[in-house]
N, CA, C and O atoms as a Maestro MAE file, in Angstrom:
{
 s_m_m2io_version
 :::
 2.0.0
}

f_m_ct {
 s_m_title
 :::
 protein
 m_atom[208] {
  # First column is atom index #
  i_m_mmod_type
  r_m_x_coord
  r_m_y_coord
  r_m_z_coord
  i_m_residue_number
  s_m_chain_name
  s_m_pdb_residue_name
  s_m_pdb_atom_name
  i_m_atomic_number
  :::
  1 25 115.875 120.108 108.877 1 A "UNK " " N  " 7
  2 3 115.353 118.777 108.608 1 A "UNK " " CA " 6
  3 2 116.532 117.893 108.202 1 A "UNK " " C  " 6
  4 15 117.138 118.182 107.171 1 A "UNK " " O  " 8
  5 25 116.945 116.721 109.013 2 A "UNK " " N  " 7
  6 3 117.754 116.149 109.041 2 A "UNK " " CA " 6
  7 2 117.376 115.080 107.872 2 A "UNK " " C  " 6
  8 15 116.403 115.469 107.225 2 A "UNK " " O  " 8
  9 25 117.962 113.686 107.391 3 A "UNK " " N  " 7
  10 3 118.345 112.872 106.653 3 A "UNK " " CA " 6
  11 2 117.068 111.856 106.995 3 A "UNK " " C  " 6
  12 15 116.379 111.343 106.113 3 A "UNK " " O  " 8
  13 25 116.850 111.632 108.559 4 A "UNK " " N  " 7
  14 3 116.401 110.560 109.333 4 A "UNK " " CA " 6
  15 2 114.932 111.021 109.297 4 A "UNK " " C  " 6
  16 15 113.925 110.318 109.381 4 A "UNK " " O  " 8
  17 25 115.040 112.503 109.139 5 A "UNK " " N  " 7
  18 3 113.606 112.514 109.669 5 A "UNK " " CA " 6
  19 2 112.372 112.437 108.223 5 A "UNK " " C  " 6
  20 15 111.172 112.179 108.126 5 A "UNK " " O  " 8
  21 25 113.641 112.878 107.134 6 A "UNK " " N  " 7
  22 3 113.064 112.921 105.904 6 A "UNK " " CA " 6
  23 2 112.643 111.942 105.423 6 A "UNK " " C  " 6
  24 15 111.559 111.871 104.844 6 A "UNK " " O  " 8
  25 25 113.840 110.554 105.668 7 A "UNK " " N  " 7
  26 3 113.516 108.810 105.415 7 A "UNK " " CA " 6
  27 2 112.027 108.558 106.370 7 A "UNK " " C  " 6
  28 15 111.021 107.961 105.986 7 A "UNK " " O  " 8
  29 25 112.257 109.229 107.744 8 A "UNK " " N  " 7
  30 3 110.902 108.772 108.842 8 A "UNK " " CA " 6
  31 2 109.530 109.315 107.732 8 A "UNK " " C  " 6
  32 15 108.771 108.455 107.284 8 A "UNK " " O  " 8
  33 25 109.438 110.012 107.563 9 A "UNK " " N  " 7
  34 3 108.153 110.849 107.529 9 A "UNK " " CA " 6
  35 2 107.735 109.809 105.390 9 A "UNK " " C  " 6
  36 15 106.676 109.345 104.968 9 A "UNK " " O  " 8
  37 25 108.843 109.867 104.848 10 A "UNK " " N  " 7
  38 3 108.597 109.058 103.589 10 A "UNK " " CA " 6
  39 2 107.899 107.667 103.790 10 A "UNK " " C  " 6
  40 15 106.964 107.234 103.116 10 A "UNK " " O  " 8
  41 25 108.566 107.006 104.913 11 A "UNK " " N  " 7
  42 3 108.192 105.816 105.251 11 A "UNK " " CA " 6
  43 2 106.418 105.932 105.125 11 A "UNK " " C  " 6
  44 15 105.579 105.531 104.319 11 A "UNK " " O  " 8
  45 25 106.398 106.798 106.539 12 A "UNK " " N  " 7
  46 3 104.940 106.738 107.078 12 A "UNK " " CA " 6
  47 2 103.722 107.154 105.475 12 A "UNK " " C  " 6
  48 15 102.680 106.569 105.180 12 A "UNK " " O  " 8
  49 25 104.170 107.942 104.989 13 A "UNK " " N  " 7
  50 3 103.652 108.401 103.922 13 A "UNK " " CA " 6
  51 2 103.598 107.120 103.240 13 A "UNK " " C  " 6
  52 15 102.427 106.880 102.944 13 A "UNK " " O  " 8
  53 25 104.450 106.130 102.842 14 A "UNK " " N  " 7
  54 3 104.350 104.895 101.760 14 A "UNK " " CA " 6
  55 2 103.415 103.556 102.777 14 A "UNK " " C  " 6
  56 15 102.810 102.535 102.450 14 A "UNK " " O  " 8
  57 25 103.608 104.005 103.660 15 A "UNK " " N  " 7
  58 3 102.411 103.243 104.543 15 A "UNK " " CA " 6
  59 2 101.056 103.376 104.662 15 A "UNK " " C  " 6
  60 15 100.136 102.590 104.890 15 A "UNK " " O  " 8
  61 25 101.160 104.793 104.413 16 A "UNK " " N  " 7
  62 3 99.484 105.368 104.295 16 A "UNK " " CA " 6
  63 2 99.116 105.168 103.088 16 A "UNK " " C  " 6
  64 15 97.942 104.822 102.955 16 A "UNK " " O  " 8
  65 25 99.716 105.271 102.192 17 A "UNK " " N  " 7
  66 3 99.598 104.757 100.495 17 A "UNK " " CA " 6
  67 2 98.888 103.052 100.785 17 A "UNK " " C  " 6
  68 15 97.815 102.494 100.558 17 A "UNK " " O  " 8
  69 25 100.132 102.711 101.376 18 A "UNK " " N  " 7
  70 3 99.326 101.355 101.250 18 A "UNK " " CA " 6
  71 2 97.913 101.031 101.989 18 A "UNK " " C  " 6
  72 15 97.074 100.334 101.418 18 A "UNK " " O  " 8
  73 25 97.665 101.631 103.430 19 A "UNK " " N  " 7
  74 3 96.772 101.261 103.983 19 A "UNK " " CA " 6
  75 2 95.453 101.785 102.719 19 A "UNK " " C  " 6
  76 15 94.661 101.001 102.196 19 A "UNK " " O  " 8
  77 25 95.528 103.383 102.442 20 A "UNK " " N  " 7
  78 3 94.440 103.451 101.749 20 A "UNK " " CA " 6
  79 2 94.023 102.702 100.222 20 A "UNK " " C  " 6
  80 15 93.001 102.749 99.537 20 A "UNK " " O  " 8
  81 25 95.532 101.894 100.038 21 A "UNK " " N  " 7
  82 3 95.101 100.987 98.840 21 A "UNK " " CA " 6
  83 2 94.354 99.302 99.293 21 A "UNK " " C  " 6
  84 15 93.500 98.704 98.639 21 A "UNK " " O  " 8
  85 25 94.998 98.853 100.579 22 A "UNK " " N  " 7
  86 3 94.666 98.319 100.910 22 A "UNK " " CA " 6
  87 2 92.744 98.249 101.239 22 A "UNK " " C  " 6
  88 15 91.907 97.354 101.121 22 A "UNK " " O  " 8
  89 25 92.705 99.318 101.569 23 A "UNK " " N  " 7
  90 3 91.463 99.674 102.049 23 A "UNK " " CA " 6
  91 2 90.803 99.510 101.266 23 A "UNK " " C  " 6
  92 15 89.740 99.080 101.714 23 A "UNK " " O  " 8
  93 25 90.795 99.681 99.455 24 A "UNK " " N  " 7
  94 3 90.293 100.080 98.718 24 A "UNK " " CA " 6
  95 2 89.632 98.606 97.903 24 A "UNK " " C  " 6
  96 15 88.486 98.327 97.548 24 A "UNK " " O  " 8
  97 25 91.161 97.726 97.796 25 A "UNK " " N  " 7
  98 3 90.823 95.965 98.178 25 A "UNK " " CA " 6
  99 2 90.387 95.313 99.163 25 A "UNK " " C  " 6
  100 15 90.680 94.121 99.063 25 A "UNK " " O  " 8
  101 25 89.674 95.629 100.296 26 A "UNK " " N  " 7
  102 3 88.677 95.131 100.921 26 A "UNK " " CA " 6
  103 2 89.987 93.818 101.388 26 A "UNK " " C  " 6
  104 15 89.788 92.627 101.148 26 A "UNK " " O  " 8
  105 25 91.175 94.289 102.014 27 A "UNK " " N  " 7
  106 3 91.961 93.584 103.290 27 A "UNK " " CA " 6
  107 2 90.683 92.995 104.261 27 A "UNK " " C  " 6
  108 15 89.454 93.041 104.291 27 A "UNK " " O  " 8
  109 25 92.004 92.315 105.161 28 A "UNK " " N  " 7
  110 3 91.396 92.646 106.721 28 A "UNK " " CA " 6
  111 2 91.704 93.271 107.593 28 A "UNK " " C  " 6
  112 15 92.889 93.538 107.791 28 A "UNK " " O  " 8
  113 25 90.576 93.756 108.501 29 A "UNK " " N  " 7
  114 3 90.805 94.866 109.070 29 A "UNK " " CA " 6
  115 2 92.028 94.854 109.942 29 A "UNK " " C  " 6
  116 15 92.529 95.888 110.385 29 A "UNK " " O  " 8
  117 25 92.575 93.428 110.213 30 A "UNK " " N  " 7
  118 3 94.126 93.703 111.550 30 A "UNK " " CA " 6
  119 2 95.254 94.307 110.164 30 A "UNK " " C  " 6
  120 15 96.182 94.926 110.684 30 A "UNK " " O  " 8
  121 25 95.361 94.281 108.890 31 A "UNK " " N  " 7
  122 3 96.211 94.062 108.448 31 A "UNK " " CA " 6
  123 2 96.018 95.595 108.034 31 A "UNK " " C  " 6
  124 15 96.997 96.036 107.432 31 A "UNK " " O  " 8
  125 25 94.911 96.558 108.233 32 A "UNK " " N  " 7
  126 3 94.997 98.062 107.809 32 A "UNK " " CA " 6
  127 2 95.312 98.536 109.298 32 A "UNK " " C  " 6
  128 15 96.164 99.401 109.502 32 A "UNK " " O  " 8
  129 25 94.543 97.893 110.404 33 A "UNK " " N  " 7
  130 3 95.213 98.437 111.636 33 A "UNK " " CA " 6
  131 2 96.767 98.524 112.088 33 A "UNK " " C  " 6
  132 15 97.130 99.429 112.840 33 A "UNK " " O  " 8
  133 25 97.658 97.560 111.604 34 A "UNK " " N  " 7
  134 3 98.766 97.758 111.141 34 A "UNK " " CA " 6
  135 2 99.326 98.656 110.879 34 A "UNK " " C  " 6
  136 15 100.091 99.358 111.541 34 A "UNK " " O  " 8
  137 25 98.881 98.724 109.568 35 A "UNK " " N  " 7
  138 3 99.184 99.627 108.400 35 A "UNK " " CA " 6
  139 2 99.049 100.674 109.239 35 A "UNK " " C  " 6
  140 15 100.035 101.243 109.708 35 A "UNK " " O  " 8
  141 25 97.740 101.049 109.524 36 A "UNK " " N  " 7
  142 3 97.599 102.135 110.238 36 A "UNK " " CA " 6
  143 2 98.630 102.661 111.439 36 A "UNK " " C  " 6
  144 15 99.095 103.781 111.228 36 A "UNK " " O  " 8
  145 25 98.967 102.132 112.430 37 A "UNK " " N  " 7
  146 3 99.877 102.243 113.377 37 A "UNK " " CA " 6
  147 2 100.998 102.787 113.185 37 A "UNK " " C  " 6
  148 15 101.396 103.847 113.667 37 A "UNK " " O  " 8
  149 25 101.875 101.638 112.037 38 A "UNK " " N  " 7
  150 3 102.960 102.008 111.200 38 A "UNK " " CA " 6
  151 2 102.774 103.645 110.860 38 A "UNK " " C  " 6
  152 15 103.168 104.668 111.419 38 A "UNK " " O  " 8
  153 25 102.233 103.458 110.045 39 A "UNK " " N  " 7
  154 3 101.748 104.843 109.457 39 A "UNK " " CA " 6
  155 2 101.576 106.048 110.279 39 A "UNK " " C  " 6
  156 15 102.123 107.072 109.871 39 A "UNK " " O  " 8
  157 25 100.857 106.093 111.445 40 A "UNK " " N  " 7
  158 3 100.858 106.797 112.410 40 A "UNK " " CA " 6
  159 2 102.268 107.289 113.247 40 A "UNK " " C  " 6
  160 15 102.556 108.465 113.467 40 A "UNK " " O  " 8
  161 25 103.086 106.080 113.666 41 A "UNK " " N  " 7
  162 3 104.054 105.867 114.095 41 A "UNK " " CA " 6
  163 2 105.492 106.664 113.263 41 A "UNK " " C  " 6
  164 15 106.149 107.536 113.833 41 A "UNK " " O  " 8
  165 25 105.779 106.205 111.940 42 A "UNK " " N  " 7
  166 3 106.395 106.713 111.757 42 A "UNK " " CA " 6
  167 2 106.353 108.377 110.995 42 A "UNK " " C  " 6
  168 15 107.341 109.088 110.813 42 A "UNK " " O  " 8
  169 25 105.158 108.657 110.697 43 A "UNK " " N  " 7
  170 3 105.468 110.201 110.338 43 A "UNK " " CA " 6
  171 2 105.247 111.067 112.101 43 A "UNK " " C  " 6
  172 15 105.786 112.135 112.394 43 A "UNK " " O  " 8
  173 25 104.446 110.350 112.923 44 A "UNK " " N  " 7
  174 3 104.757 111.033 114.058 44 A "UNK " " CA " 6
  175 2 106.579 111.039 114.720 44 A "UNK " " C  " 6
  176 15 107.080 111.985 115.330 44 A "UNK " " O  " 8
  177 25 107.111 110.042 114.462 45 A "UNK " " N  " 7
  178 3 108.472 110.106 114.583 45 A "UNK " " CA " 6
  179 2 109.481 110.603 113.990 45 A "UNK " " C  " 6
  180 15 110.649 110.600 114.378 45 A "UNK " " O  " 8
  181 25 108.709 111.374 112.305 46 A "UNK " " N  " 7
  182 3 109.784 111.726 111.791 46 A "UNK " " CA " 6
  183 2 109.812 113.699 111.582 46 A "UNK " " C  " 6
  184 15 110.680 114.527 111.306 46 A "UNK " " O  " 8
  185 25 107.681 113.749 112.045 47 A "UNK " " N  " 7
  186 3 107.855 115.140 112.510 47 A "UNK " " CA " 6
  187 2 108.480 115.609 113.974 47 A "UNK " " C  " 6
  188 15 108.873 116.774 114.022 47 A "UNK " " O  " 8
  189 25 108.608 114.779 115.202 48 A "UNK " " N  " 7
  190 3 109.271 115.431 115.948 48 A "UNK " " CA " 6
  191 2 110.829 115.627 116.267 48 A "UNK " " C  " 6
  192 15 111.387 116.099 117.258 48 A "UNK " " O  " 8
  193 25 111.601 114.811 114.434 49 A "UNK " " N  " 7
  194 3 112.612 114.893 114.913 49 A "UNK " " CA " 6
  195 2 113.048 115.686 114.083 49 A "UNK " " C  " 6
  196 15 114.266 115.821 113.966 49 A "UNK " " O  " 8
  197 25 112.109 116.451 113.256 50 A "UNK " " N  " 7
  198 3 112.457 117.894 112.451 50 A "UNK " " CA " 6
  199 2 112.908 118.932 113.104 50 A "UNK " " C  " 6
  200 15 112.193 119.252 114.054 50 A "UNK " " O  " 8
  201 25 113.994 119.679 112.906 51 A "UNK " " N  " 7
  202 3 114.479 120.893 114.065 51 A "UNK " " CA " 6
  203 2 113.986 121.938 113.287 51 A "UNK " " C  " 6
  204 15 114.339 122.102 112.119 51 A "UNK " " O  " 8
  205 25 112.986 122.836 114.019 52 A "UNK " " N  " 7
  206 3 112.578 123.536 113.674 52 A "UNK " " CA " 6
  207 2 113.074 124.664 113.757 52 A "UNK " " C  " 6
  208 15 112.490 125.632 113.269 52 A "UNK " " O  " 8
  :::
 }
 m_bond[207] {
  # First column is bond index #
  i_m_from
  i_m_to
  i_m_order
  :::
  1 1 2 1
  2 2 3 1
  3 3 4 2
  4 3 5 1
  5 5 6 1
  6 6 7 1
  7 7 8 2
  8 7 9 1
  9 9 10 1
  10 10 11 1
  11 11 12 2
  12 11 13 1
  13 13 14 1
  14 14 15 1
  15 15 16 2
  16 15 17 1
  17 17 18 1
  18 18 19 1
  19 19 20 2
  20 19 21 1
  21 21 22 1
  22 22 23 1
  23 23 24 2
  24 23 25 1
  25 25 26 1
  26 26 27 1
  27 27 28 2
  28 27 29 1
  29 29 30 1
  30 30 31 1
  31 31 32 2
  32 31 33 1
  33 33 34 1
  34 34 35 1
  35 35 36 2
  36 35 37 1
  37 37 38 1
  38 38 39 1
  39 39 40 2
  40 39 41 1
  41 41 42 1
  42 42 43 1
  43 43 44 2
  44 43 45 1
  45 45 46 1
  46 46 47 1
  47 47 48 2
  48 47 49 1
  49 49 50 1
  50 50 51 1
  51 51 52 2
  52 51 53 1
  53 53 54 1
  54 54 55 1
  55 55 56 2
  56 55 57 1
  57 57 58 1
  58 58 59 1
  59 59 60 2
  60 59 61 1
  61 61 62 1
  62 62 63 1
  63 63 64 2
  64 63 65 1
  65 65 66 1
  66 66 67 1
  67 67 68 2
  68 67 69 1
  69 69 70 1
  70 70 71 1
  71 71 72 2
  72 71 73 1
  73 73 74 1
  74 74 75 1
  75 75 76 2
  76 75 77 1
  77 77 78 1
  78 78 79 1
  79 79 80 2
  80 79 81 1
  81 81 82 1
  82 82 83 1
  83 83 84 2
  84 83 85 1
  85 85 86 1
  86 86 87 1
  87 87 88 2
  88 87 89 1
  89 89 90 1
  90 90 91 1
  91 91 92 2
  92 91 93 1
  93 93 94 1
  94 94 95 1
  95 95 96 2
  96 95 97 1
  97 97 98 1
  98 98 99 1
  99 99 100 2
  100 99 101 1
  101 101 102 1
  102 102 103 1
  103 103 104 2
  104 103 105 1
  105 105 106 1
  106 106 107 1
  107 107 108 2
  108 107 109 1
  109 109 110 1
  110 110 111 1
  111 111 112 2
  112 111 113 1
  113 113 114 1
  114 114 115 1
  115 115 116 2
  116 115 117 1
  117 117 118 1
  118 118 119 1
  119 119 120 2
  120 119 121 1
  121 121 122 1
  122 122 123 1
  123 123 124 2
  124 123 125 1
  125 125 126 1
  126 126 127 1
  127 127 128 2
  128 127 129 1
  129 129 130 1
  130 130 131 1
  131 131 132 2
  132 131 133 1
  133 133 134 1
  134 134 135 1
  135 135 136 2
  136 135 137 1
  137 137 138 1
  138 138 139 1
  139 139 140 2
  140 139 141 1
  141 141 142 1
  142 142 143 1
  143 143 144 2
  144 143 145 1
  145 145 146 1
  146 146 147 1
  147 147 148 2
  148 147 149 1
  149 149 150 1
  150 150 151 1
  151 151 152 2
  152 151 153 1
  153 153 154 1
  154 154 155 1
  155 155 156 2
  156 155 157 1
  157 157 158 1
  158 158 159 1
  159 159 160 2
  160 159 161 1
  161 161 162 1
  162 162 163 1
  163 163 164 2
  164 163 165 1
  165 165 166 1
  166 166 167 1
  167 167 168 2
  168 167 169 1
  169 169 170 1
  170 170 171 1
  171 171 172 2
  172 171 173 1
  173 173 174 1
  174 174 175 1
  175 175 176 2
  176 175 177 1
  177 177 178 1
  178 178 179 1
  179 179 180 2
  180 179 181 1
  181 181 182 1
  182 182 183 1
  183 183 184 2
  184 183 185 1
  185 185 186 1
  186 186 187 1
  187 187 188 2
  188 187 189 1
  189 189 190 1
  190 190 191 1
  191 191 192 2
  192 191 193 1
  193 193 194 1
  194 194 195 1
  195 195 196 2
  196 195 197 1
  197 197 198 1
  198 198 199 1
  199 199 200 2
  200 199 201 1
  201 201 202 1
  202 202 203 1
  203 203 204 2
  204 203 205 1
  205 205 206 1
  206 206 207 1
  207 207 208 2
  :::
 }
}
């Protein structure tokens, strides 16, 4: 597990933090779909660049 992938996967994790806080304050929904994406996006980018 490299440097990049550890920063990737933290990211996505502090994104999902937010979406489900967001969620919790009754946002709008483009601004958790976002969130969501992000979130999706970067821990999927930071598990496939884990060398296993």
């Amino acid at each position: 597990m490299n440097g990049l992938s550890t920063v990737l996967i933290f990211v996505g994790l502090f994104f999902l933090g937010g979406l489900i806080s967001f969620a919790k304050q009754g946002k709008p929904k483009g601004t958790l779909a976002l969130l969501g994406f992000a979130a999706v996006f970067a821990l999927a980018a930071g598990l496939l660049r884990v060398d296993w």
